[in-house]
LUMRO-671012 format. One record per residue (C-alpha): residue in three letters; x, y, z. Coordinates in Angstrom, 2 decimals, padded with zeros to 5 digits. Layout:
   aa        x        y        z
  ALA        X        Y        Z
...
//
This chain:
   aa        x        y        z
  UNK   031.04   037.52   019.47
  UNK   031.43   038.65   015.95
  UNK   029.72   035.48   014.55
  UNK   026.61   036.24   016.95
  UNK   026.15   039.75   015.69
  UNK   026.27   038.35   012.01
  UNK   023.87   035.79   012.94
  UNK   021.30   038.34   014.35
  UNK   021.82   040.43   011.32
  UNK   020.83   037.19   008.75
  UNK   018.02   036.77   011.35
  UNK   016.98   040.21   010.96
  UNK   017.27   040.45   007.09
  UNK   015.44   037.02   006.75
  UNK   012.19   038.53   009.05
  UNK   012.17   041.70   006.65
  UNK   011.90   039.85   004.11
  UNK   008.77   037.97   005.29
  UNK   007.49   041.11   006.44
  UNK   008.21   042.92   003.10
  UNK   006.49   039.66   001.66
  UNK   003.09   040.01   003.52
  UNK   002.62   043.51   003.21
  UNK   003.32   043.51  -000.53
  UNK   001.04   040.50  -000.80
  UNK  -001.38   042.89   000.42
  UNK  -000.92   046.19  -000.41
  UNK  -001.03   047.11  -003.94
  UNK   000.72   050.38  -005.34
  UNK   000.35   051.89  -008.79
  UNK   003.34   052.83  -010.37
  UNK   004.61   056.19  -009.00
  UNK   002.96   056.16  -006.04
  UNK   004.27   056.68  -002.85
  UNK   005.39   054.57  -000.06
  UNK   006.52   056.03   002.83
  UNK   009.17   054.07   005.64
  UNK   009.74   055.29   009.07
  UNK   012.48   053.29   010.64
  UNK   014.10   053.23   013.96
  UNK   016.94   051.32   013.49
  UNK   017.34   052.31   017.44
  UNK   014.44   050.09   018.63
  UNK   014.85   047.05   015.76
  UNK   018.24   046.38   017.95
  UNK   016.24   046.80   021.31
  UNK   017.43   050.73   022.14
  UNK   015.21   052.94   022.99
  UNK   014.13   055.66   019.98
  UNK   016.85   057.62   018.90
  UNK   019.51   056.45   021.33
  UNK   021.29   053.63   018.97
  UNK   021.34   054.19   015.57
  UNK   022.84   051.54   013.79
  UNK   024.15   051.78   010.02
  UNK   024.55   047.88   009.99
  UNK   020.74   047.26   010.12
  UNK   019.98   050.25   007.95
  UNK   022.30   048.47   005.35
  UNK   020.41   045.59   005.70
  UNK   017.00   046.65   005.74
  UNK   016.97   049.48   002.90
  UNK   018.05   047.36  -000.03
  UNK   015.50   044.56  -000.24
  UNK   013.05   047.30   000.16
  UNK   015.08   049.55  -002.64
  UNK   014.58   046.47  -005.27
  UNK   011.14   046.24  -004.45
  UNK   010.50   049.34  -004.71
  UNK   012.16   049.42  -008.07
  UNK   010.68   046.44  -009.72
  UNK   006.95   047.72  -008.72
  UNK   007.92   051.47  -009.83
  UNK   006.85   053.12  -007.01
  UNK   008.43   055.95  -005.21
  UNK   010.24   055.49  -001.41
  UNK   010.08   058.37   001.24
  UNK   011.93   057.43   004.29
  UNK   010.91   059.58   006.84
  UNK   014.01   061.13   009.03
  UNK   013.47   061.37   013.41
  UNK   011.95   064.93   014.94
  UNK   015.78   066.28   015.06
  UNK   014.90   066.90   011.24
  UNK   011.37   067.93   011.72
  UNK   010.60   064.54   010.15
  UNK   011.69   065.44   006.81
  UNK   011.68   062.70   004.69
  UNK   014.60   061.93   001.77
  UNK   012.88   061.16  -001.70
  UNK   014.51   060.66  -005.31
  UNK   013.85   064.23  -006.95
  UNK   012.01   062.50  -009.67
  UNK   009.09   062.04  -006.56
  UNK   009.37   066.16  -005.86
  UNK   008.83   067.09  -009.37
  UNK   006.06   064.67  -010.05
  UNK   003.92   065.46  -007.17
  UNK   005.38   069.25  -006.81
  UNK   006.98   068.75  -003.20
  UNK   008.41   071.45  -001.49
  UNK   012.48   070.86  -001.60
  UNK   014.20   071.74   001.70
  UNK   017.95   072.52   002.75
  UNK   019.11   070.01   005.55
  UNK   021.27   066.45   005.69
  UNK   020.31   063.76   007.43
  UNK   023.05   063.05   009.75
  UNK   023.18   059.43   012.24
  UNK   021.91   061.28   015.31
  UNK   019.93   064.07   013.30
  UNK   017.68   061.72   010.88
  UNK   018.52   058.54   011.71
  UNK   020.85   055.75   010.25
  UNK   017.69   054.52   007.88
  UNK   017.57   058.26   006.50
  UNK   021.63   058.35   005.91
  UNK   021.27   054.69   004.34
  UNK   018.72   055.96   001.84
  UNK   020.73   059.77   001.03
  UNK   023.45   057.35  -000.26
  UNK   021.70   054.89  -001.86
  UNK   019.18   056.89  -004.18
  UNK   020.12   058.22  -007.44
  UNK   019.40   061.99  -006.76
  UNK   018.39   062.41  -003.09
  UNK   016.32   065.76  -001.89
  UNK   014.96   066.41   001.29
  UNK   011.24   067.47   001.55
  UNK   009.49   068.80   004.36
  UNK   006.11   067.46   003.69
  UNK   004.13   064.17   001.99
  UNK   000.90   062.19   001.25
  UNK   002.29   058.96   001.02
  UNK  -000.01   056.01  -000.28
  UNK   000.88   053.02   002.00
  UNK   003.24   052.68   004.62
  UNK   005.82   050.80   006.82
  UNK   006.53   052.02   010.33
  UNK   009.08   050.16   012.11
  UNK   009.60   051.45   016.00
  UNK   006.83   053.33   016.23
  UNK   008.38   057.02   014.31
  UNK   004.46   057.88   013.45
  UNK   004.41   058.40   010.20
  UNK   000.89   059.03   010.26
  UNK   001.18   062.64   009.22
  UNK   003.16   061.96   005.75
  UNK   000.34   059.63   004.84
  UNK  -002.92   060.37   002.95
  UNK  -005.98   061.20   004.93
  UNK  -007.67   057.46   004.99
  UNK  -005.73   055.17   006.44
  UNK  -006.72   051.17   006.87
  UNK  -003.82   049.04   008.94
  UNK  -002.84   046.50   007.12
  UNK  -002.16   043.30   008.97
  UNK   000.18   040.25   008.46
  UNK   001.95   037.81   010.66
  UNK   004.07   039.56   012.02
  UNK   003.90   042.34   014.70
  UNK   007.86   043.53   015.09
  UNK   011.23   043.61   013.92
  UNK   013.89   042.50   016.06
  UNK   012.71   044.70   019.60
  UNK   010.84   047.20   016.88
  UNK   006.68   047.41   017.22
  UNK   005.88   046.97   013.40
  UNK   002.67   048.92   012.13
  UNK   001.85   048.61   008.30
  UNK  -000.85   050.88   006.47
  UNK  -002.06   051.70   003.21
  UNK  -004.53   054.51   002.66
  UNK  -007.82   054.94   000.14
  UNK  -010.00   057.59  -001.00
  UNK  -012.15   059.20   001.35
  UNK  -015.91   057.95   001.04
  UNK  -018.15   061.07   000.45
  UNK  -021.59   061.86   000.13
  UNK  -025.26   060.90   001.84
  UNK  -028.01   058.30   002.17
  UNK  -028.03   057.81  -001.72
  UNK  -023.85   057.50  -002.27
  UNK  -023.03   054.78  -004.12
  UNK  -019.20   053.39  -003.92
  UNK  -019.00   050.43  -005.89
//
């Protein structure tokens, strides 16, 4: 039994990979930009949202994504469940550079969300913020994360359409395009 649930968590690390893989293949972030996860580590292990947090799959998913995240220089957000008014955990380097709002509450398994918990312990100087305009973003398990993302946002597709029993729903965001008849964007 113990062998089977290791299995499904090499399974599960292998297809974040890919999917880490094809969305980096396709989304490109500047250094110190923002990329914003939303993870329901609750539906990746076929529970419905917020009803099976697991810390085994957080501690598989967040560190591939942490080195990534490192080697490219970019920031990570990881958005916490609605028990936390979504609040998302950030390095405090990311509040002081874009001037985010710092607010007082812990993520907790069943207020936040194992992914949220995985990430307070793992960053260097965690900080909770209330609010975001994150440049890309991952969504696994459908936690909408639609409303810490900047204004424009274009899906970005790859091969894959879930984790484990999670719906999977990639994005990155551009400028908005402004102006009349006679704009010019290129």
């Amino acid at each position: 039994m113990e062998n089977d649930a290791s299995q499904k968590l090499q399974e599960l690390k292998q297809e974040w990979e890919g999917i880490l893989d094809g969305f980096f293949q396709q989304v490109t972030l500047r250094s110190q930009q923002i990329l914003v996860l939303g993870c329901s580590t609750s539906e990746v292990v076929g529970h419905r949202i917020g009803q099976g947090s697991s810390l085994e799959v957080a501690e598989i998913l967040l560190p591939p994504l942490l080195n990534r995240v490192h080697q490219k220089g970019i920031y990570l957000a990881v958005q916490g469940c609605e028990h936390i008014n979504r609040a998302l955990v950030v390095e405090e380097d990311c509040a002081e550079h874009y001037g985010l709002e710092i607010v007082t509450v812990l993520p907790a398994l069943h207020a936040g969300g194992a992914m949220t918990v995985k990430a307070w312990d793992s960053f260097t100087s965690p900080v909770m913020v209330e609010t975001i305009q994150g440049h890309a973003g991952i969504d696994v398990g459908d936690t909408f994360i639609g409303m810490h993302l900047r204004p424009v946002v274009i899906p970005v597709r790859i091969h894959v359409k879930e984790l484990g029993e999670a719906h999977l729903t990639l994005a990155r965001t551009r400028p908005r395009l402004i102006g009349g008849p006679r704009a010019r964007y290129e």
